[in-house]
TORSESE-30984 format. One record per residue: residue number from 1; residue in one letter; z, x, y of N, C-alpha, C in turn. Coordinates in steps of 0.2 Angstrom, whole numbers. Layout:
<pts>
+------+------+-------+-------+-------+-------+-------+-------+-------+-------+-------+
! vodo ! tiza !   n_z !   n_x !   n_y !  ca_z !  ca_x !  ca_y !   c_z !   c_x !   c_y !
+------+------+-------+-------+-------+-------+-------+-------+-------+-------+-------+
!  NUM !    A !     Z !     X !     Y !     Z !     X !     Y !     Z !     X !     Y !
...
+------+------+-------+-------+-------+-------+-------+-------+-------+-------+-------+
</pts>
This chain:
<pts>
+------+------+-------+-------+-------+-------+-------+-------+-------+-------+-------+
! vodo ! tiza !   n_z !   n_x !   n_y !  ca_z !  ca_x !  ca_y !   c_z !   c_x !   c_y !
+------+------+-------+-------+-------+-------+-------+-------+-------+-------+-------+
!    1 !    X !   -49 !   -27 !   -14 !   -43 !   -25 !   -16 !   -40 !   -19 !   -12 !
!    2 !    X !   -36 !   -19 !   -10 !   -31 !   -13 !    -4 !   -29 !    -7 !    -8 !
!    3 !    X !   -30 !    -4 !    -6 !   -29 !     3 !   -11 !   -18 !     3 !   -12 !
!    4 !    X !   -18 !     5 !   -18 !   -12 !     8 !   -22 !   -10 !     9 !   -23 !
!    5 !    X !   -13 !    18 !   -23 !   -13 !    24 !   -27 !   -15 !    28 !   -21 !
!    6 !    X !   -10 !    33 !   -22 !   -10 !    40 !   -19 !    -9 !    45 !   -23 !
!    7 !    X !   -11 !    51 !   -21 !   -11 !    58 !   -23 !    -8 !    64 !   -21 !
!    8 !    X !    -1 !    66 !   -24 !     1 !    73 !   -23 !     2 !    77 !   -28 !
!    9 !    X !     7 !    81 !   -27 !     7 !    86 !   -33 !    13 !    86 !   -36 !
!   10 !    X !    13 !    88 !   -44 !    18 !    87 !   -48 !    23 !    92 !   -47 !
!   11 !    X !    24 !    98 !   -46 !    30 !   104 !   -44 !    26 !   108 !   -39 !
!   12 !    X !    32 !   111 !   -40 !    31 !   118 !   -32 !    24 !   123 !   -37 !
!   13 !    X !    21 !   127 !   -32 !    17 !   131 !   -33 !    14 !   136 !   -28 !
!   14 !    X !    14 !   142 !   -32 !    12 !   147 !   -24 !     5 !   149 !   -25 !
!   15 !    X !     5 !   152 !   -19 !    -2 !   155 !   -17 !    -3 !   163 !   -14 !
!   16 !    X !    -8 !   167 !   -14 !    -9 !   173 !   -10 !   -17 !   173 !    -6 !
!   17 !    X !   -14 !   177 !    -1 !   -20 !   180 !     2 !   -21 !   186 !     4 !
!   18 !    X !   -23 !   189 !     4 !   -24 !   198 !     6 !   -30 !   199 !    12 !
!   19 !    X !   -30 !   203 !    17 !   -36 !   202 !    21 !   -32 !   209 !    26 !
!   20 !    X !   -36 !   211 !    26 !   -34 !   219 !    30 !   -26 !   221 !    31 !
!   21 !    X !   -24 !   223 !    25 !   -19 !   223 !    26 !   -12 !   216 !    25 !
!   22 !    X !   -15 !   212 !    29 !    -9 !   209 !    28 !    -8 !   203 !    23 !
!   23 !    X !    -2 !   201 !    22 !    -2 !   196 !    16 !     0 !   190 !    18 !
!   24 !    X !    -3 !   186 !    15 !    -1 !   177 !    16 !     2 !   174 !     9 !
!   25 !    X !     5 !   172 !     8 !    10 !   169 !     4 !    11 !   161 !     5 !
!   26 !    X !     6 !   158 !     1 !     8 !   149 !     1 !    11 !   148 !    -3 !
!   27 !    X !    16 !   142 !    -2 !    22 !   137 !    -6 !    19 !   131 !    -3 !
!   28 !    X !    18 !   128 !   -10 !    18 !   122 !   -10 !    23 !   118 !   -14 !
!   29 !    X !    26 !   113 !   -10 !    32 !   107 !   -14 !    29 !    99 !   -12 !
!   30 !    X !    31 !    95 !   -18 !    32 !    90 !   -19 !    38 !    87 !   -14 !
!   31 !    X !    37 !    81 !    -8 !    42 !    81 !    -4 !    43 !    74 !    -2 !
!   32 !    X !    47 !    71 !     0 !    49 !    64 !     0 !    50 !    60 !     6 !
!   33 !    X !    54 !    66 !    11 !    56 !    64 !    17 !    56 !    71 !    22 !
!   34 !    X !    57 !    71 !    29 !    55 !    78 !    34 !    64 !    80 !    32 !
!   35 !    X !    67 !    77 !    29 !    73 !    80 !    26 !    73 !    85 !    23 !
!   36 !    X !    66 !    85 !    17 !    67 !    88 !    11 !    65 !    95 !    14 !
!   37 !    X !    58 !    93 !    20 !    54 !    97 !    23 !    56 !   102 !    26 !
!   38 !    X !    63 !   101 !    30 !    64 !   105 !    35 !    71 !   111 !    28 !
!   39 !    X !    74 !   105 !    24 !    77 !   109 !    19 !    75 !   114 !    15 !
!   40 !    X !    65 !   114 !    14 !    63 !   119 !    11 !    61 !   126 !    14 !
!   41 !    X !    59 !   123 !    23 !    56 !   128 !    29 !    62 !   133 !    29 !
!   42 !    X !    70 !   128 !    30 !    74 !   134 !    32 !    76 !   138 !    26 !
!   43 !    X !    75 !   138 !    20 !    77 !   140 !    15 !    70 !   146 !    14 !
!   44 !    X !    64 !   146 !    15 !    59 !   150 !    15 !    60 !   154 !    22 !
!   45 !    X !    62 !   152 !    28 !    65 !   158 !    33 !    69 !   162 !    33 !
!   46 !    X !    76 !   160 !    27 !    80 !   165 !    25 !    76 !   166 !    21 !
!   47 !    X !    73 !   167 !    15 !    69 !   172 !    11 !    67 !   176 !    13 !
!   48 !    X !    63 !   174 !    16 !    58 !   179 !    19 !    57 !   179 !    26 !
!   49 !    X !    64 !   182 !    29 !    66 !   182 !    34 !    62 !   189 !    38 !
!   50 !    X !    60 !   194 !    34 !    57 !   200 !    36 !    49 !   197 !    37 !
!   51 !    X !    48 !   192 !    36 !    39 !   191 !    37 !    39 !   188 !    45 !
!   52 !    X !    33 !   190 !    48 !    32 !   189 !    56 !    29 !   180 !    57 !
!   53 !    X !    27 !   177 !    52 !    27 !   170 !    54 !    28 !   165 !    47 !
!   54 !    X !    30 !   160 !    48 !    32 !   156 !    43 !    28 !   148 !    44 !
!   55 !    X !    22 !   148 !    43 !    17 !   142 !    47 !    19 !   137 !    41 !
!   56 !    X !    17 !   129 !    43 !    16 !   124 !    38 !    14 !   119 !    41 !
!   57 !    X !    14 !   115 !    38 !    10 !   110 !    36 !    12 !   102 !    31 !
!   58 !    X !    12 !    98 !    35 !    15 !    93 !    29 !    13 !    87 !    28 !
!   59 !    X !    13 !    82 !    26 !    10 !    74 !    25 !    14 !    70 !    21 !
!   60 !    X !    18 !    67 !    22 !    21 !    60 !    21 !    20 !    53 !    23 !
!   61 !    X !    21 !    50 !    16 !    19 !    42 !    14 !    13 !    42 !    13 !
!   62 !    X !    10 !    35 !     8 !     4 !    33 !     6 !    -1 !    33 !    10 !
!   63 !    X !     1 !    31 !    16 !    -3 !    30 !    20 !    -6 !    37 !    26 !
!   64 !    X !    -2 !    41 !    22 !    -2 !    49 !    27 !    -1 !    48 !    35 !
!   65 !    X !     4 !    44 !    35 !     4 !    43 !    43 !    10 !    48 !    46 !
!   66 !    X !    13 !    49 !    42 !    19 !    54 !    45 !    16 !    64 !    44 !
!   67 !    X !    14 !    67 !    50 !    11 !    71 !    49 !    14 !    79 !    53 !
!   68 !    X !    14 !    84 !    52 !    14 !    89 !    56 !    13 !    96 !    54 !
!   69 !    X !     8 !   100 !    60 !     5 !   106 !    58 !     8 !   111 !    62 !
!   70 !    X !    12 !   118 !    60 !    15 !   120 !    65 !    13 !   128 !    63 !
!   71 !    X !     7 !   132 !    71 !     7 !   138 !    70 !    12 !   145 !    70 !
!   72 !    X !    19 !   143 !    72 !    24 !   147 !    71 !    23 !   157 !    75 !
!   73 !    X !    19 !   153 !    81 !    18 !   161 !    84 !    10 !   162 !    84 !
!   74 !    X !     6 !   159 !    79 !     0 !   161 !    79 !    -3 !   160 !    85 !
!   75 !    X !    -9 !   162 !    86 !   -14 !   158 !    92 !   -15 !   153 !    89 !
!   76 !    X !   -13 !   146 !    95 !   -14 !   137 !    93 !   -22 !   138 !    89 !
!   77 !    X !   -20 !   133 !    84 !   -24 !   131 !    80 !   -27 !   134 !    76 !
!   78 !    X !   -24 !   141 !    73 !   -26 !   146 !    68 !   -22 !   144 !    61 !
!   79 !    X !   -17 !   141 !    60 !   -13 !   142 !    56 !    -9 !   134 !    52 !
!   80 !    X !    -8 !   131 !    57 !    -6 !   125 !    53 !   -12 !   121 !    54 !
!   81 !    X !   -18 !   120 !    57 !   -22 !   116 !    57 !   -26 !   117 !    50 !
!   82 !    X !   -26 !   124 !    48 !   -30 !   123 !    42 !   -28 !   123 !    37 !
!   83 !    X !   -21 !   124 !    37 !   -17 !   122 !    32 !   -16 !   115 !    29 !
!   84 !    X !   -14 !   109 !    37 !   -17 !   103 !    37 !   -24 !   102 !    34 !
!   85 !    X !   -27 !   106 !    36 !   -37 !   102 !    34 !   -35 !   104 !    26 !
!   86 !    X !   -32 !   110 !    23 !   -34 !   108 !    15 !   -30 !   102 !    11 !
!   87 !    X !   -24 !   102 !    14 !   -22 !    96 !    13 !   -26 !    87 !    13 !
!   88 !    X !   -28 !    89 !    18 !   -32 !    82 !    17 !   -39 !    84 !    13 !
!   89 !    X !   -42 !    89 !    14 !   -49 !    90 !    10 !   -46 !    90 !     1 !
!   90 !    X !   -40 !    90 !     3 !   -40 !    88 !    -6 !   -35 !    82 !    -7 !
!   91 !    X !   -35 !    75 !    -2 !   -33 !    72 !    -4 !   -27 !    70 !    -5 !
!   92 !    X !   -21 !    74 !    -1 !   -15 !    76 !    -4 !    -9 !    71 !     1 !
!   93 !    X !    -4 !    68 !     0 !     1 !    67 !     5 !     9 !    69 !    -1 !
!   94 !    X !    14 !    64 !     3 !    21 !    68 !    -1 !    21 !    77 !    -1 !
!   95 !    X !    18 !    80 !     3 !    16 !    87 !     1 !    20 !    90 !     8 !
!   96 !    X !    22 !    97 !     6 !    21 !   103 !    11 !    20 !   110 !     8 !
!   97 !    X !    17 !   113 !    12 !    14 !   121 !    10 !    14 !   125 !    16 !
!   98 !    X !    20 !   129 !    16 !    20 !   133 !    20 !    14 !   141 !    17 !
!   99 !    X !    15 !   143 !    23 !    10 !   151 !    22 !    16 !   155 !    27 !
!  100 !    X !    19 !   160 !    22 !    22 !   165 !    26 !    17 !   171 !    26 !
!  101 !    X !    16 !   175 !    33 !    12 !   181 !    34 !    17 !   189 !    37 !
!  102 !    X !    15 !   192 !    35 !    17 !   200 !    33 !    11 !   205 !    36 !
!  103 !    X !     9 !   203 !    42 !     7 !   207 !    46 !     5 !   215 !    45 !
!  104 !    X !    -2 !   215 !    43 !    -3 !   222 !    40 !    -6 !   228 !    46 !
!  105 !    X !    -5 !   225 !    53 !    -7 !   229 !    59 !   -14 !   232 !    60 !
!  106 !    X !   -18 !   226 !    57 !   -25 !   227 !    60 !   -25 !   217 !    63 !
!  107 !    X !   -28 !   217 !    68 !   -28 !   211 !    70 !   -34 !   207 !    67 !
!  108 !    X !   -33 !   201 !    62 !   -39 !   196 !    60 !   -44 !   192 !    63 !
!  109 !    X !   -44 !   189 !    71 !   -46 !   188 !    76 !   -45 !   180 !    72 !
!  110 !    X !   -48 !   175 !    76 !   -47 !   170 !    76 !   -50 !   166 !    71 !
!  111 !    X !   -54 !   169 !    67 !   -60 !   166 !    61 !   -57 !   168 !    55 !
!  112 !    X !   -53 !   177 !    57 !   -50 !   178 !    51 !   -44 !   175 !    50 !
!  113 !    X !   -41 !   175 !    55 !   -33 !   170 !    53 !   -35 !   165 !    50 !
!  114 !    X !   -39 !   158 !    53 !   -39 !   154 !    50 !   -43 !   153 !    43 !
!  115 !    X !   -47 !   158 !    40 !   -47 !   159 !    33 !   -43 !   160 !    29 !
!  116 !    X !   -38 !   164 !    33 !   -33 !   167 !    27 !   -27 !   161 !    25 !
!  117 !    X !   -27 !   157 !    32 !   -22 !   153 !    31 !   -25 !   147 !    27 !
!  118 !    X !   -29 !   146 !    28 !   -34 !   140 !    25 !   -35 !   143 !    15 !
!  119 !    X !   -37 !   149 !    14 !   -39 !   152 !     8 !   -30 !   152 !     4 !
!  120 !    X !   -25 !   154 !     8 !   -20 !   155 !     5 !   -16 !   150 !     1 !
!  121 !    X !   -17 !   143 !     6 !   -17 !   137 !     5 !   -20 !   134 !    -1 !
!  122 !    X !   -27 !   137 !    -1 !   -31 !   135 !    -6 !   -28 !   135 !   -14 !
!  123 !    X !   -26 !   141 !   -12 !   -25 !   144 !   -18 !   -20 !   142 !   -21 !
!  124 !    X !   -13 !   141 !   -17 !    -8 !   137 !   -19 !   -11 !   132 !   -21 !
!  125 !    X !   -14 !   127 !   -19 !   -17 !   121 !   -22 !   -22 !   121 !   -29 !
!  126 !    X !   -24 !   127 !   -30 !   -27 !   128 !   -38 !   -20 !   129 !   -44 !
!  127 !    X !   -16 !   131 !   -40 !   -10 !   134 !   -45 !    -4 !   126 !   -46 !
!  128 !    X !    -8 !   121 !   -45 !    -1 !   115 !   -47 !    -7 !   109 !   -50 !
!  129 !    X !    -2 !   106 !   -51 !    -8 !    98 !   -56 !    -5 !    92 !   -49 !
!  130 !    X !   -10 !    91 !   -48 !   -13 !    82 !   -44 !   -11 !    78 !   -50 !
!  131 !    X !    -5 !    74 !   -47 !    -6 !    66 !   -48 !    -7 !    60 !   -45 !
!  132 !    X !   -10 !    56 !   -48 !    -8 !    49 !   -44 !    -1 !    47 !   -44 !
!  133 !    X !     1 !    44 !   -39 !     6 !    38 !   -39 !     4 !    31 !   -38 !
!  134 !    X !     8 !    27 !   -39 !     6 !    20 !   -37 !    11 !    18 !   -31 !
!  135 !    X !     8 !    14 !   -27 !    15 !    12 !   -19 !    17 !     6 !   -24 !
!  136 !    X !    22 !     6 !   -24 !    27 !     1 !   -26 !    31 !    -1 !   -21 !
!  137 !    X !    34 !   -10 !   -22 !    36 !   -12 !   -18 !    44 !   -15 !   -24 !
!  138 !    X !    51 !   -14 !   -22 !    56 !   -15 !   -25 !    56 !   -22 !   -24 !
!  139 !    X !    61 !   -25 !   -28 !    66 !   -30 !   -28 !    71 !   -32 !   -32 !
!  140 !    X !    76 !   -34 !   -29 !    82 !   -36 !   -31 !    82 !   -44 !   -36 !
!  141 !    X !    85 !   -45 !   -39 !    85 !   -51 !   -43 !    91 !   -53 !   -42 !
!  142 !    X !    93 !   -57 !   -43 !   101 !   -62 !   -44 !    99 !   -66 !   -47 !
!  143 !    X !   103 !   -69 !   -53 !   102 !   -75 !   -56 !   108 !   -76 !   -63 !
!  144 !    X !   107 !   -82 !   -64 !   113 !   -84 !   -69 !   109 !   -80 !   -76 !
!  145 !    X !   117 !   -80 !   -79 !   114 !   -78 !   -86 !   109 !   -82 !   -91 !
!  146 !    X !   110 !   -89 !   -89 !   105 !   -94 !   -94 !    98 !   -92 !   -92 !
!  147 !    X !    96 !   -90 !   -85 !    89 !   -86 !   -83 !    86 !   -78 !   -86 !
!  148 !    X !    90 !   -77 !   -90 !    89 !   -70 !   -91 !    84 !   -69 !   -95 !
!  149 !    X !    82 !   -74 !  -100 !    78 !   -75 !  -106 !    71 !   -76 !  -101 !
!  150 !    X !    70 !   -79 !   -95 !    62 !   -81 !   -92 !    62 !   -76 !   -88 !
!  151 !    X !    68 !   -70 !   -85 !    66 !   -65 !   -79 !    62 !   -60 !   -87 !
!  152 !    X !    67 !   -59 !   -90 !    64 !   -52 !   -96 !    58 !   -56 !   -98 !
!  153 !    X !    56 !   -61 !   -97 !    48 !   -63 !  -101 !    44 !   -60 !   -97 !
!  154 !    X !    43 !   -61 !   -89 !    39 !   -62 !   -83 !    40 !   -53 !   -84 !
!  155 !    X !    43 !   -50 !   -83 !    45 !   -42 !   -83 !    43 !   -39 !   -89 !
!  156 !    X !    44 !   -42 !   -95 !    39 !   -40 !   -98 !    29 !   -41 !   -99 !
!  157 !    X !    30 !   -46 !   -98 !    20 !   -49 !   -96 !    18 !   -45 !   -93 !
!  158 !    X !    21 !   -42 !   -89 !    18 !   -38 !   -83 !    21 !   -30 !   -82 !
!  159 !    X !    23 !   -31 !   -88 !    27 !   -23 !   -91 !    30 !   -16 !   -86 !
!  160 !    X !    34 !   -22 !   -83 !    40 !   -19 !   -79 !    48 !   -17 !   -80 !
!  161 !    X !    48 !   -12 !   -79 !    54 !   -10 !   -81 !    61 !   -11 !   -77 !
!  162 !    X !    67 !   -11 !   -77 !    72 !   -14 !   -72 !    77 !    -8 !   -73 !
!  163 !    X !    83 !    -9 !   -68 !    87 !    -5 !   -68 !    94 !    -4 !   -63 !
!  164 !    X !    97 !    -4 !   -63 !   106 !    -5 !   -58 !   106 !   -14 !   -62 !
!  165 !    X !   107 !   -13 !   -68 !   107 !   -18 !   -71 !   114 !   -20 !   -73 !
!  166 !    X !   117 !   -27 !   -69 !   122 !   -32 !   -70 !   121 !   -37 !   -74 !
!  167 !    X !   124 !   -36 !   -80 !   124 !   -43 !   -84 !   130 !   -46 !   -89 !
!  168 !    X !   132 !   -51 !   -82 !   138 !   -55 !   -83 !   135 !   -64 !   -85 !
!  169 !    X !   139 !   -68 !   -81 !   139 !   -74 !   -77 !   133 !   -72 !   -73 !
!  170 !    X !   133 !   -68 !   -70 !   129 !   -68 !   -64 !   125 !   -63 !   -64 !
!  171 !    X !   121 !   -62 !   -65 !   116 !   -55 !   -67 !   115 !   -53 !   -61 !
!  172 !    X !   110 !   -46 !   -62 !   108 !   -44 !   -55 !   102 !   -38 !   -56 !
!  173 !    X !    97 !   -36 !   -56 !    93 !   -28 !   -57 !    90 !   -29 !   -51 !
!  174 !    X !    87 !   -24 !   -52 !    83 !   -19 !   -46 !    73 !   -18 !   -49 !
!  175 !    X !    69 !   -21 !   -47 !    62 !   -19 !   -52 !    59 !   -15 !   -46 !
!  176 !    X !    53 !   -11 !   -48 !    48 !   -10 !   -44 !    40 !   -11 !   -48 !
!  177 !    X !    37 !   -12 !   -41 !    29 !   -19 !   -45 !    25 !   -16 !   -41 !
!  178 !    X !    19 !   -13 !   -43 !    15 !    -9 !   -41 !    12 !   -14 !   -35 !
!  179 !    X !    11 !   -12 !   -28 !     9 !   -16 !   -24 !     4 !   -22 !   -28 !
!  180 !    X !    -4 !   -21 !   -28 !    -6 !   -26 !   -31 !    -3 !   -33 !   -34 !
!  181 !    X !     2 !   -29 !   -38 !     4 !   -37 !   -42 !     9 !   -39 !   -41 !
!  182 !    X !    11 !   -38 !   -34 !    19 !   -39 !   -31 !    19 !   -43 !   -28 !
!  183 !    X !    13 !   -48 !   -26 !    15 !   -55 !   -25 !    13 !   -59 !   -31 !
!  184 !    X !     9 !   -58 !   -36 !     8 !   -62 !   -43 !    17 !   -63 !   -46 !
!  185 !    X !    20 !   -55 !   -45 !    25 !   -55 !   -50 !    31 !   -59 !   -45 !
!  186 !    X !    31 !   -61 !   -40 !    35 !   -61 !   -35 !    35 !   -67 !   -34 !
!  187 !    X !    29 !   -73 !   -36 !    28 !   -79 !   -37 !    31 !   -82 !   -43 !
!  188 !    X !    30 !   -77 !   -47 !    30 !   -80 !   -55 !    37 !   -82 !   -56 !
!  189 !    X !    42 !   -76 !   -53 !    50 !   -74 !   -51 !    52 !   -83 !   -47 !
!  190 !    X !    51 !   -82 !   -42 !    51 !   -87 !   -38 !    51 !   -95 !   -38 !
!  191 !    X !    48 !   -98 !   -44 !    47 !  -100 !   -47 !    51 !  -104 !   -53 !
!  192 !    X !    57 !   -98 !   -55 !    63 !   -99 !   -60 !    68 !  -102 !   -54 !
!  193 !    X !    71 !  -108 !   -58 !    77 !  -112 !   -53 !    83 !  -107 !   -51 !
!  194 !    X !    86 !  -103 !   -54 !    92 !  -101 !   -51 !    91 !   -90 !   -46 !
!  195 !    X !    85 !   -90 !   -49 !    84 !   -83 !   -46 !    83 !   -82 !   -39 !
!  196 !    X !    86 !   -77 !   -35 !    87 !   -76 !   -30 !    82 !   -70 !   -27 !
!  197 !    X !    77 !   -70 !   -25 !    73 !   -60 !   -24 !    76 !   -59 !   -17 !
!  198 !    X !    79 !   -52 !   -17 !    80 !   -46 !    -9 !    75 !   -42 !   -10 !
!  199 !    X !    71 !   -41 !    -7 !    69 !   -35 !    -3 !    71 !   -28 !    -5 !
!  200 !    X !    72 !   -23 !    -7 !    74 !   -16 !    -9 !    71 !   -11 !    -3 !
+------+------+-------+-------+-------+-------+-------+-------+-------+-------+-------+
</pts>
């Protein structure tokens, strides 16, 4: 069986780190698209416009293929890279966690950076709740109203909920069906003489 289910996090939540002086500050959000991403990066650079870096890190879709770590000034590979590693050491995508730092004028050297920004992160991650999600795949339905009684049957056996719901002469919703049983329930659909399935 192909996996499902993925794991992000349910709300925003921060994080601190302290180490000679200086302060690391993680934000973590729940995020959907490099839309949402770049709308939280530049809203966290006006914030805290006075801090000397503003690193992140982020992973989008199930399959965490859409990825990106950016040290933001640091020496390469101190700052988003280990931001990125707790990201995955815990499993996470839909995610981004910036670490803004406040430069406390003692230098951390390269071991220490990348703890801070790693621990800051951590820590942001202790402070929110892990969910599952399931990947879902949508579809459209079209059909007459005399079918309406055999889609709600199918929809409900498999206790699916619908919605942009048209019911004339000519019906119309929108489902989404947890991958796994999205060729069971897409057959069963299929199946009824007058029903139509799109793609969503």
């Amino acid at each position: 069986m192909f996996e499902d289910t993925y794991h992000t996090i349910s709300a925003p939540s921060e994080g601190l780190f302290k180490d000679k002086g200086s302060k690391f500050l993680a934000f973590a959000y729940p995020v959907r698209s490099e839309d949402e991403v770049r709308q939280h990066i530049e809203r966290i650079k006006k914030e805290y416009f006075d801090a000397r870096h503003h690193c992140y890190a982020y992973i989008l879709g199930p399959r965490k293929d859409a990825w990106r770590a950016n040290d933001d000034g640091e020496p390469s590979g101190t700052a988003g890279k280990p931001i990125y590693g707790q990201l995955l050491s815990h499993d996470l995508t839909d995610i981004l966690v910036v670490v803004v730092r406040y430069f406390g004028g003692i230098l951390l050297g390269t071991s220490g950076l990348i703890n801070a920004y790693r621990s800051a992160t951590r820590d942001a991650l202790d402070h929110t709740t892990v969910i599952e999600k399931t990947v879902d795949v949508g579809y459209r339905l079209h059909f007459g109203y005399e079918q309406m009684n055999d889609v709600m049957r199918i929809l409900k056996e498999n206790g699916l909920s619908f919605e942009n719901q048209v019911f004339d002469m000519q019906c119309r919703l929108d489902i989404w069906v947890r991958q796994s049983l999205s060729v069971k329930v897409y057959d069963a659909i299929a199946k009824l003489r007058t029903v139509t399935i799109e793609s969503l």
